[in-house]
N, C-alpha and C positions, 0 to 999 in steps of 0.2 A: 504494500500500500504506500503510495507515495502520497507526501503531505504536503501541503507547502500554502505561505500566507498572499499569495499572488493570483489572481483571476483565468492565469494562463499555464500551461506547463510546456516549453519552447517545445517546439519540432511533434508535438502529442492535437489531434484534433480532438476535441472532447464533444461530449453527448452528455446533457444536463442530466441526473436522475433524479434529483431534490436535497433538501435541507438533510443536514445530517448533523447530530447534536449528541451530547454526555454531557452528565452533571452529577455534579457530588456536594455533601453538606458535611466540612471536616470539622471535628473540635480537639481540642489536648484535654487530660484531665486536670482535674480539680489543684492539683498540684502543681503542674507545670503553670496553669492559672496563674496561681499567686507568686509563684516566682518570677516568670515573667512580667506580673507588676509593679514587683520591686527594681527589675529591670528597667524599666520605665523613670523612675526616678536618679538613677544616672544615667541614664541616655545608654546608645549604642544597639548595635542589631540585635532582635529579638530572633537568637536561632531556633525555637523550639517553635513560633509560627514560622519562623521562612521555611521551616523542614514539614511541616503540613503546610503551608501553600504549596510546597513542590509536590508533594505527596496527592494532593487535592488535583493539581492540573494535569499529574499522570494517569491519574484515575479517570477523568472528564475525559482525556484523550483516548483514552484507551475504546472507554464507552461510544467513543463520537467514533472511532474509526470499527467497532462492532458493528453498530448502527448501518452505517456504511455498506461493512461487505454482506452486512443480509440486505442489500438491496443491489449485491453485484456490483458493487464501484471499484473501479480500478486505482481510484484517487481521490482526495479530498482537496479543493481550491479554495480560495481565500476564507481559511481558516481563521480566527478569531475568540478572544479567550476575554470576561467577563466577569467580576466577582463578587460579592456584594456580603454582609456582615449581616447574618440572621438573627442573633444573640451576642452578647458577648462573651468572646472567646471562640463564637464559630463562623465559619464562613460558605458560602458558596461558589461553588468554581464551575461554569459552565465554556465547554467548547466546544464551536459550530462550526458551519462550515456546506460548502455546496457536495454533494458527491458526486462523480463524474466517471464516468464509461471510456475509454479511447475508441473511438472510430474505427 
């Protein structure tokens, strides 16, 4: 499955097959919570969400390119990623994208 965040894939003619999307809703626990609170009060990167957002957008990927090949696509184009803060401490990670056929 070839992915990519561009409308085109050079030298490939594509056949639209429709929307192709995953999504996930990550949290850490109760603990990591409150450490990374503390966190917050000297500043500096908060690694226990940057390791669930990455965790989060593997997951949405993964789901989006499932999606995908149950509908026979050979590829995903202008791919796109989306996030938004359900609760705090959790997030949502959503990634779309058109799936597409080669001619």
């Amino acid at each position: 499955m070839i992915l990519v965040n561009t409308d085109y894939i050079t030298g490939k003619e594509l056949e639209m097959l429709g929307l192709a999307k995953g999504s996930t809703i990550q949290s850490k626990n109760v603990g990591k919570d409150i450490t990374q609170s503390f966190k917050t009060l000297v500043g500096g990167e908060l690694k226990a969400y940057t390791q669930m957002m990455n965790e989060a957008r593997a997951l949405a990927t993964k789901r989006m390119v499932e999606e995908a090949e149950g509908m026979g696509a050979d590829a995903i184009v202008n791919i796109r990623y989306a996030s938004s803060a359900v609760i705090q401490g959790a997030a949502e990670v959503i990634a779309y994208g058109t799936a597409v056929k080669f001619k």
